[in-house]
C-alpha positions in Angstrom: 3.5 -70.1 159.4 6.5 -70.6 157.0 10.0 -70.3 158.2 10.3 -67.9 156.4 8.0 -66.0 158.2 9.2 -66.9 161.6 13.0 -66.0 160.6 11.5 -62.3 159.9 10.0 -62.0 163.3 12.9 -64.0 165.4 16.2 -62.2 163.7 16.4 -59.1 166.0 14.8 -56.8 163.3 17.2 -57.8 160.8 14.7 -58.5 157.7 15.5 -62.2 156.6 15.6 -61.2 153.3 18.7 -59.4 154.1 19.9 -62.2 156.2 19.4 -64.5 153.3 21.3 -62.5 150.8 24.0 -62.1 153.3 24.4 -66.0 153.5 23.8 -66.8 150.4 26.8 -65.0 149.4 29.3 -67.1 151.9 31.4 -70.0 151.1 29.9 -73.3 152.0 32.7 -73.6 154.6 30.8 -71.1 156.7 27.2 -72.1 156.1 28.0 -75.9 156.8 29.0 -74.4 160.3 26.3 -71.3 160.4 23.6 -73.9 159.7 23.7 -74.9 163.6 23.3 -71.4 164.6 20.1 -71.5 165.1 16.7 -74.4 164.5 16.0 -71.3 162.0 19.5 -70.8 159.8 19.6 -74.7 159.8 15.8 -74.7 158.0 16.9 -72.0 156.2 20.4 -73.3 154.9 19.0 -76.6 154.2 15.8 -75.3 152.2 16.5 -76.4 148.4 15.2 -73.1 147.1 18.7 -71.2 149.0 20.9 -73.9 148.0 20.2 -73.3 144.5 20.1 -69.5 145.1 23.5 -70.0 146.9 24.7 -72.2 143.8 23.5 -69.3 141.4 26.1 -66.9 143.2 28.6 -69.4 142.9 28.2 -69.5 139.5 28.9 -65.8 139.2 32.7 -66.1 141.3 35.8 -66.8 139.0 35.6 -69.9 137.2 37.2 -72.5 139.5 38.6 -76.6 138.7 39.2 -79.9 140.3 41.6 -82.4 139.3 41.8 -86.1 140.8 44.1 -88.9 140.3 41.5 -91.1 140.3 42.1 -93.8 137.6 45.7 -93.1 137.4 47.6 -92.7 140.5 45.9 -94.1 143.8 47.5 -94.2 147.0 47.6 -96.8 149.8 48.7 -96.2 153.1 48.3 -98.7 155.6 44.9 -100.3 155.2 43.4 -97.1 153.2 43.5 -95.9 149.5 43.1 -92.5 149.3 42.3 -89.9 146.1 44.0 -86.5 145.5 42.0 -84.0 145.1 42.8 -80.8 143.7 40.8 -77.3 144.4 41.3 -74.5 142.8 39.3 -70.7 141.8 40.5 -68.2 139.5 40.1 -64.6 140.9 38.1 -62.4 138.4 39.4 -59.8 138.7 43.3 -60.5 139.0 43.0 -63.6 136.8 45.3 -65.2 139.2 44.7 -67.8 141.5 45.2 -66.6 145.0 45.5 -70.4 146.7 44.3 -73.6 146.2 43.5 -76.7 148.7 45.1 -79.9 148.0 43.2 -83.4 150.2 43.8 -86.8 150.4 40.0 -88.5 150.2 39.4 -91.8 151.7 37.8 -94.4 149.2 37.2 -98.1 149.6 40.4 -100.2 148.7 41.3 -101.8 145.0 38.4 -100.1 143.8 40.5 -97.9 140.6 38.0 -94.6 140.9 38.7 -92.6 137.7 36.8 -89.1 138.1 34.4 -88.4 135.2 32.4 -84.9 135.4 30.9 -82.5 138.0 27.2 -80.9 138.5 26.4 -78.3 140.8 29.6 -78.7 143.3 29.0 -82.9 143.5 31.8 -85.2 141.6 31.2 -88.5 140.2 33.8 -91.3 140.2 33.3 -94.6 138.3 34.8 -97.7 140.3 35.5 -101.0 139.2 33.0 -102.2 141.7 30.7 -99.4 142.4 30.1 -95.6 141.8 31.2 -92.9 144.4 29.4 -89.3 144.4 31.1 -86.6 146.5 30.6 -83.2 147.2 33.8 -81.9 148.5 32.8 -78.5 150.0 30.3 -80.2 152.5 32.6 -83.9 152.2 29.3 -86.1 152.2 29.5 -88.5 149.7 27.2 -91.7 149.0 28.7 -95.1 147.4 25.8 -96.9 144.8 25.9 -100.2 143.9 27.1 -100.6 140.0 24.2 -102.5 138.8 26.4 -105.1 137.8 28.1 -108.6 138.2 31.4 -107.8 139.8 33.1 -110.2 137.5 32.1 -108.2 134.5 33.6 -105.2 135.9 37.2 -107.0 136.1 39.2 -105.5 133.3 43.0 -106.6 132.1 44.8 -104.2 134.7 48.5 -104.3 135.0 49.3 -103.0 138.5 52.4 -101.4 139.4 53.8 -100.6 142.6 56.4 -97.6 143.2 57.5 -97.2 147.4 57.4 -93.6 147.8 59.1 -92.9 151.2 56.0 -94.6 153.8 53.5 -94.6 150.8 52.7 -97.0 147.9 52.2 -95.5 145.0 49.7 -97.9 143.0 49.8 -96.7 139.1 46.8 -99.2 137.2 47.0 -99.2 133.6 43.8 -100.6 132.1 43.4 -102.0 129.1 39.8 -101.2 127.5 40.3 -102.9 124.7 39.3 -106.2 126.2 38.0 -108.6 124.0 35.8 -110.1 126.9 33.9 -107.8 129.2 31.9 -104.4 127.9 32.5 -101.1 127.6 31.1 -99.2 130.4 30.2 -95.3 130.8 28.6 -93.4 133.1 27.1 -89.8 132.7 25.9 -87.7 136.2 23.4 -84.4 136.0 20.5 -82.8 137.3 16.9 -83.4 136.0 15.3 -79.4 135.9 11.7 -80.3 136.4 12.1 -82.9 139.7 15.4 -81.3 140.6 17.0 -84.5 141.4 20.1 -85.7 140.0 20.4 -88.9 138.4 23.5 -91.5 137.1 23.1 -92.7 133.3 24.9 -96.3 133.1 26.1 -97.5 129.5 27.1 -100.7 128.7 28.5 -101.5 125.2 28.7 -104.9 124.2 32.8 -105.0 123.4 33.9 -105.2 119.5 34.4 -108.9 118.3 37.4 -109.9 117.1 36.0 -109.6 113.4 34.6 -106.5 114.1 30.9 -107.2 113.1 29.4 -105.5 115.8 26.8 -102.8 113.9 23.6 -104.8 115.1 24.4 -104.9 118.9 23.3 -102.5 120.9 24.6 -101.1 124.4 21.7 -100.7 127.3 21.4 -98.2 129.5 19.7 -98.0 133.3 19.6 -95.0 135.2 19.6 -94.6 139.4 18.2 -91.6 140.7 19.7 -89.6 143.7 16.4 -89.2 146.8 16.3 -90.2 150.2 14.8 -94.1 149.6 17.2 -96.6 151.0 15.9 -99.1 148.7 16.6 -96.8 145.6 17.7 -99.0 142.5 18.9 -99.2 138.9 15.9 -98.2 136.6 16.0 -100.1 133.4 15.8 -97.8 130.2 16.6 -100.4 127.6 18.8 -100.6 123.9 20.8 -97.6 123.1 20.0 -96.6 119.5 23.6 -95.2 119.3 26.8 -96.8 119.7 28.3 -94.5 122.1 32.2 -94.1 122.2 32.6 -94.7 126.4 36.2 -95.5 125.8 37.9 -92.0 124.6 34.3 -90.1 124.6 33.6 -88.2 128.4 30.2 -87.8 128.9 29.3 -83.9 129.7 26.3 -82.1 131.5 24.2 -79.6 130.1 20.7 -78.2 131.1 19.0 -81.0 132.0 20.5 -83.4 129.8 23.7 -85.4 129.3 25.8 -85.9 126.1 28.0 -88.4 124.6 29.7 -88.2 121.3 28.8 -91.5 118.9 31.6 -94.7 117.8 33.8 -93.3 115.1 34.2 -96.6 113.7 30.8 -99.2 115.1 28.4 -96.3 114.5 26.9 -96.7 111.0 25.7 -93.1 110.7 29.1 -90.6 110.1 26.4 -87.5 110.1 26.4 -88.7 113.8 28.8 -87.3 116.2 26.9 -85.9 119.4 24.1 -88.0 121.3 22.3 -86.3 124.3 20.0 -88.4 126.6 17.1 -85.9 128.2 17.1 -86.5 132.2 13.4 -85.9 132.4 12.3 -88.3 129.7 14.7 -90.2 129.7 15.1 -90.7 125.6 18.2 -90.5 123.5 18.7 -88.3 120.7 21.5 -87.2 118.0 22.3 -83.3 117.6 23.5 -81.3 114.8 27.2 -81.2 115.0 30.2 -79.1 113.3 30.6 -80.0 109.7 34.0 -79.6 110.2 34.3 -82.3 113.1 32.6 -85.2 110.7 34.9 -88.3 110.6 37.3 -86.8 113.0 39.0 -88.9 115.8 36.7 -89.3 118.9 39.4 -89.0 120.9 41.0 -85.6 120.0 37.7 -84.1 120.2 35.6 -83.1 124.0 32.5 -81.9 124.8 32.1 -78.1 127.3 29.9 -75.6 127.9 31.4 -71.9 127.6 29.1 -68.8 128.0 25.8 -70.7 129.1 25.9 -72.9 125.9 27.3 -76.2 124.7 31.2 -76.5 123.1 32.6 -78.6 121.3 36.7 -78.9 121.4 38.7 -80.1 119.3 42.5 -81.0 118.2 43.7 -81.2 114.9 47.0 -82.4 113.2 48.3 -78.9 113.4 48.1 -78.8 116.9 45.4 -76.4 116.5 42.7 -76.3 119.9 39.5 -75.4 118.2 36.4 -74.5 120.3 33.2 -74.5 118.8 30.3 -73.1 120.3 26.5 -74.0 119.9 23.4 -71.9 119.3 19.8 -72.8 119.4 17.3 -70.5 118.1 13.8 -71.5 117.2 15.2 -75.6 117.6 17.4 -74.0 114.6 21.3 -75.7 116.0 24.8 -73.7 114.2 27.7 -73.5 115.3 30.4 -70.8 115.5 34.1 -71.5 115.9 34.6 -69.4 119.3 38.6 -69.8 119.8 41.6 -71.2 117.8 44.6 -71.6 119.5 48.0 -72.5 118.8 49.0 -75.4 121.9 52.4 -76.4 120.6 54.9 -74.0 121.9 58.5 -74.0 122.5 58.5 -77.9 121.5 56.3 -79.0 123.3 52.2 -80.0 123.5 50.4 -78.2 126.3 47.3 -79.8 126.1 46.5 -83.5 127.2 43.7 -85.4 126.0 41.8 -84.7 129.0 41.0 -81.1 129.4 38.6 -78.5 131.1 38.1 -74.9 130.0 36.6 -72.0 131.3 36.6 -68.6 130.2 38.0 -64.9 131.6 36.6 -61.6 131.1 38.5 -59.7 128.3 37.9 -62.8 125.9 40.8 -65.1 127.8 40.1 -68.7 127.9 41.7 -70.8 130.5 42.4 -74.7 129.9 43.3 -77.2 133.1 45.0 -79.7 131.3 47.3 -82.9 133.1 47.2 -80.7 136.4 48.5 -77.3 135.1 46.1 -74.4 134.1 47.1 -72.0 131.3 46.1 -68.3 130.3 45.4 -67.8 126.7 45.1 -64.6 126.0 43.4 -63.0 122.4 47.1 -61.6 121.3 47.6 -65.4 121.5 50.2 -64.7 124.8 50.0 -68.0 127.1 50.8 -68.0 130.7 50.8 -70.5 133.7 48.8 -69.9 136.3 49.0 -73.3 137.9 50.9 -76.5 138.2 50.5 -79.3 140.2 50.4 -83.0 139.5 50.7 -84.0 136.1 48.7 -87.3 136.2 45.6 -85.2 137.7 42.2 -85.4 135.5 40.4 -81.9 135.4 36.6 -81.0 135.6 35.5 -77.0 135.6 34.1 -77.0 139.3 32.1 -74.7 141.2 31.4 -75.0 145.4 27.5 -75.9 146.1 25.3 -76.7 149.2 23.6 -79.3 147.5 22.9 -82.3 150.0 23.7 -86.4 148.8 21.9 -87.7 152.0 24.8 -89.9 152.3 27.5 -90.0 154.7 30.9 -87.7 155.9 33.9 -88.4 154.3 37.6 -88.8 155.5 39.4 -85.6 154.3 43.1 -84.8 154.9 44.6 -81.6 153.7 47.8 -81.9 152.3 48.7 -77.7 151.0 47.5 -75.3 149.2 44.6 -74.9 145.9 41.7 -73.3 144.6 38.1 -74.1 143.6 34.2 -73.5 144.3 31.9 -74.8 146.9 28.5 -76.3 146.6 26.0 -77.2 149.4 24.2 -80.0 147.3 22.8 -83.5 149.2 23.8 -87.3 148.0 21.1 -89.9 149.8 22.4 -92.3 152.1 21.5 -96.5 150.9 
């Protein structure tokens, strides 16, 4: 007899169904508690097929963000290192955001987390010793090894301590541009046909000081998210594109994870995206905008707005392009989807890191070095948000979705906004 069966004939004459909807529609605050109700709600809550039914209705609230200080601004107290983290969800129908949840996250010491993307309510941090995944709404996290020699992950870091009344506020500034250790990037997403979510590792071979680096290739080895203790790195072998993991953030997007190419080692200009399918686990280049060939890497970022893949990008007039991609009959164009102006009053709103999300009535709204803006068709701007300037954003919605790792250490520090999730992380 399934449980769901049993939930129909033990609820009191409530048809599960109903119950189902009604919980599927809660934050995950609730269901983390509600799940020890009953042996049933707990099988129920727990079941993949309602966490992703729960995540499907997240997906339908206001757009919501997360910003971190990971990789910037890290703060010791005592013996611990903490991360900020930054929650916050746009109301759809006021466009406002009605509050917002600010927590200090306990993370292993000296470890420099920078925060690099989200999937289905779970973050992924890159450390300079290992990789942290964390799902705030549920605060399990799981720490993975990096897969390589710690001394190769030791960077030129100039560290620079600032006493803050009883804290110690730690400010690294790294310098990628080493001429001795690679380039590393990291890329986290959901395979659609196993449902498990796996980490893509690059590693670049660095630039010599000549410059003749064409012919060597960065590797790649992947580590997928289950419940096996002994889970490992999986070896995929030479990248066929020289991937920019310095200025280039690598983005999720149905089933597959994209990168966009070197502006200056990759020998191919007709280059500029890469995407590497989860399921097979192969690399491939995309069609891009013709207008974004030979542009900077590092003015440009990759989104998804409206169910498709985006393509953003800064000119010299302090323009914020957005193009967005279409896919009919594995035909790819693109079509230029907002312009906007982001130099007002003498000044340059948007940051080099940046997420976007969209409003009904064609608004778009951009988090950007911890503030979120409002821009509006009649090309008005508003603030909707600020909060700490040295933040990194990710668009961010709440899930179930279980890690199988452990609890974290959460302190809440005021007052935010973002989306829940209820998805697992697999404990070592």
């Amino acid at each position: 007899m399934t449980s769901s069966r049993r939930l129909r004939q033990n609820d009191h004459g409530v048809p599960h169904d109903l119950i189902e909807d009604i919980l599927a529609k809660l934050p995950v605050k609730s269901l983390v508690r509600f799940k020890y109700v009953s042996e049933q709600w707990f099988r129920l809550i727990t079941d993949p097929r309602f966490i992703d039914l729960h995540l499907s209705n997240q997906l339908k609230n206001g757009p919501g963000f997360v910003t971190a200080s990971s990789g910037s601004l890290i703060c010791y107290v005592g013996s611990r290192s903490y991360v900020f983290l930054g929650s916050m969800t746009v109301n759809r129908d006021s466009c406002t955001i009605p509050h917002s949840d600010i927590w200090l996250v306990s993370v292993s010491k000296d470890n420099d987390y920078e925060m690099l993307n989200s999937c289905d309510g779970i973050l992924c941090f890159q450390g300079r010793f290992n990789i942290w995944v964390h799902n705030p709404a549920t605060k399990e996290y799981r720490l993975l090894p990096s897969g390589m020699n710690s001394s190769s992950l030791l960077i030129n870091t100039l560290i620079v301590s600032l006493p803050i009344l009883n804290f110690h506020i730690y400010i690294y500034i790294v310098g990628p541009w080493c001429s001795c250790h690679p380039h590393l990037g990291l890329g986290f997403g959901r395979e659609l046909v196993t449902k498990r979510y796996k980490i893509v590792r690059l590693c670049n071979p660095c630039p010599s000081e000549t410059g003749q680096d064409h012919q060597h290739h960065g590797h790649c080895v992947v580590f997928t998210l289950d419940p096996n203790p002994n889970a490992c790195w999986k070896t995929i072998g030479e990248v066929p594109y020289k991937i920019d993991v310095v200025f280039s953030r690598s983005l999720y997007f149905n089933g597959a994870i994209y990168w966009l190419t070197d502006e200056i080692y990759h020998l191919n200009q007709a280059e500029v995206i890469v995407m590497f399918d989860l399921h097979n686990e192969k690399f491939q280049a995309i069609p891009h905008p013709s207008s974004c060939s030979n542009k900077p890497r590092r003015l440009m970022q990759l989104g998804t707005l409206r169910e498709c893949l985006c393509l953003a990008h800064k000119d010299v007039d302090s323009l914020l392009n957005i193009w967005i991609m279409d896919k009919q009959q594995q035909k790819i164009t693109w079509e230029k989807l907002y312009c906007i102006e982001v130099f007002r009053n003498g000044q340059l709103l948007i940051s080099s890191r940046l997420a976007f999300a969209e409003h009904k009535g064609g608004t778009l709204l951009v988090c950007t070095g911890g503030v979120v803006y409002l821009f509006k068709p009649n090309n008005e701007i508003s603030c909707l948000w600020h909060g700490d300037a040295y933040s990194v954003p990710t668009a961010f919605n709440e899930s179930l979705v279980h890690l199988y790792g452990r609890t974290v250490t959460q302190f809440k520090r005021g007052v935010i906004a973002y989306t829940e999730s209820l998805v697992p992380i697999y404990t070592l």
